[in-house]
C-alpha positions in Angstrom: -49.7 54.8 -36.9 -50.2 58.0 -38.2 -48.3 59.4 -41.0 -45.6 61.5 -40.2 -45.2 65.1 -42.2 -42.3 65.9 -44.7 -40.9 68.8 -44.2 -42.9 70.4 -47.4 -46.1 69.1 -46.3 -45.5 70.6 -42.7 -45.0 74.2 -44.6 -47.7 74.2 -46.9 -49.7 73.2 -44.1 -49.0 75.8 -41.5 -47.5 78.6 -44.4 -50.2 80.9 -42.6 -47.8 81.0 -39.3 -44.7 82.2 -41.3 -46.5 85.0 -42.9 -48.0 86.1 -39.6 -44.8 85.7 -38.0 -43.0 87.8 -40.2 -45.6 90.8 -40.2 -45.6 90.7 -36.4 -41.4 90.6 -35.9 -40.8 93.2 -38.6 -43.8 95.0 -37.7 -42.6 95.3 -33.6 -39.5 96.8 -34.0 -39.9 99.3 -36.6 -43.7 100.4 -35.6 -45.4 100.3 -38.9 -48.1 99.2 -40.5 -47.3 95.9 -42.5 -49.0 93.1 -44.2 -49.3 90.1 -46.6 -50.6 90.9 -49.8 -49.5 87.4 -51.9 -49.6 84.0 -50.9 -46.0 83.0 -49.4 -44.6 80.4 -51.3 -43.0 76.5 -50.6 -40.2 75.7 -52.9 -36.8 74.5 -53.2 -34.5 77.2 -52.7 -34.3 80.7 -51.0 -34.1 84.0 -52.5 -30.5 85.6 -52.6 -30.6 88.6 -55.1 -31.2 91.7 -52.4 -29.0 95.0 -52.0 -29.3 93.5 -48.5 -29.4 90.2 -46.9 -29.8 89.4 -43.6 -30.0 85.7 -42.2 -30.0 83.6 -39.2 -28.9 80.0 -39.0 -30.0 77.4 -36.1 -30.4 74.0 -35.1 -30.3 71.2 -33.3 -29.1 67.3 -33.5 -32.3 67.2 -35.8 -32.9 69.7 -37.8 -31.2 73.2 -39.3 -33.3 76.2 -40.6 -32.1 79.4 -41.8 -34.0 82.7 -42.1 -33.1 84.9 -44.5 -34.8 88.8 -45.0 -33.9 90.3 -48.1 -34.1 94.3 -49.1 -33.3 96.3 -52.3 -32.3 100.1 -51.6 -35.2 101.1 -53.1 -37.3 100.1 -51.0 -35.0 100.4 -48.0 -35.8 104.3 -46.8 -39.7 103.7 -46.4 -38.4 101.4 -43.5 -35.6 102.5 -42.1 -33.6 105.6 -42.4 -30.1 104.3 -42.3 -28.0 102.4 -44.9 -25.7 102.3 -42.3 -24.4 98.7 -42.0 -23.9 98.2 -38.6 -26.9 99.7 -38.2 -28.9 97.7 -40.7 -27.3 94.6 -39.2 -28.3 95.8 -36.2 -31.9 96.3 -37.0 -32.3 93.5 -39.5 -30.7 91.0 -37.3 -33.0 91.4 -34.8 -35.8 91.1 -36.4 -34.5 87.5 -37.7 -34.2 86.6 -34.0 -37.8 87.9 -33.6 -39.0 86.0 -36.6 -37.6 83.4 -34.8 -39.0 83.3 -31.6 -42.0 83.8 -32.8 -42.3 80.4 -34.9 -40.8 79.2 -31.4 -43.9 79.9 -29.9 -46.3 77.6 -31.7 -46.6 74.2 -30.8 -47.4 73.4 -34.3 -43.5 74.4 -35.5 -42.1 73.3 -32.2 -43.8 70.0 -31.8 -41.9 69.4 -35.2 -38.7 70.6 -35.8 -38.0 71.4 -31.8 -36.3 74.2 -30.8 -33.5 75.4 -32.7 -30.4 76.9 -31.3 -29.8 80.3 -32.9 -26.3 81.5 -34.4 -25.4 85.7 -34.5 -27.3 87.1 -37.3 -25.1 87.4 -40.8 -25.2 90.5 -42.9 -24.0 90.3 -47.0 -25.1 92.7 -49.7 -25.7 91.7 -53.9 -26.2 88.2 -54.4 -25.8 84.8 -52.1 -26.7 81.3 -53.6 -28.6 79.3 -51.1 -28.7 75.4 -51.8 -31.3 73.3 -52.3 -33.9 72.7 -49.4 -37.1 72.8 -48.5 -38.4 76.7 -47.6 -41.3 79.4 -47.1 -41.2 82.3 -48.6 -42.7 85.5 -49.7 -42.9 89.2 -49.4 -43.9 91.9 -46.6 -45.6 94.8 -47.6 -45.2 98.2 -45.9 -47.6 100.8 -48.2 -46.0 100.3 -51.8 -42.2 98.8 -50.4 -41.6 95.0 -49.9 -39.3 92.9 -48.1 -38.3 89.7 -49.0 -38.9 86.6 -46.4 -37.6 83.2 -46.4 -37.3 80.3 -44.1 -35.3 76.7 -45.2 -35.8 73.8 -43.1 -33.9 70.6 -43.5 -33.0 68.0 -41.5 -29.5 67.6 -39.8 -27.3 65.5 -41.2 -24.3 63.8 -39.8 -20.3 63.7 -40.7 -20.3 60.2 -39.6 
């Protein structure tokens, strides 16, 4: 029998599909040139100390994920204009659901953790403490300004 993945080996393993993923979702809805210039990371907890913080839970019966994007005004204006909220929200929001369908489309993510219901996309600003889990993440580069992405991964667990 062939030996199953834990959920750290799975992302170190296929950490090359998250950093695509989030070049190509951020990259199609504001039309701009981004790209990976460090290697994305697998640790134990996401980032939460953004200006902005966008994220997006799902799941299923076996597994939960959340993506999180995080920004600091000053790097904000070299991708969007607005520090509109809605508006940020807006924008930010749907490039989680992007991010997200995206990873949805390779079997590699799909054939393990299935596909995850998505909530509505969250907005907060300052400072969020994530818990402990399992997570990918790492910055996109647009010319000089970064963005912060993240991605946790655990598995469901029951109130029973």
């Amino acid at each position: 029998m062939a030996h199953k993945l834990t959920i750290r080996e799975m992302l170190l393993k296929h950490h090359t599909i998250f950093e695509k993923s989030a070049v190509e979702s951020i990259g199609s809805l504001f039309q701009k040139e981004f790209s990976i210039r460090e290697p994305w990371q697998v640790t134990t907890r996401l980032e939460g100390k953004f200006h902005h913080i966008f994220s997006l839970g799902s799941g299923d019966e076996k597994f939960q994920s959340l993506i999180v994007i995080g920004i600091n005004n000053s790097h904000l204006h070299a991708i969007m204009e607005s520090d509109n909220k809605e508006e940020l929200l807006d924008a930010f929001g749907e490039v989680c659901n992007i991010y997200s369908g995206i990873l949805s489309d390779y079997t590699e993510i799909t054939d393990y953790f299935g596909y995850l219901r998505q909530s509505v996309p969250q907005y907060t600003n300052e400072e969020v403490f994530f818990p402990k889990v399992w997570a990918i993440n790492g910055k996109v580069f647009c010319e000089d300004n970064w963005l912060y992405f993240g991605c946790a991964l655990r598995p469901a667990s029951s109130i029973d």
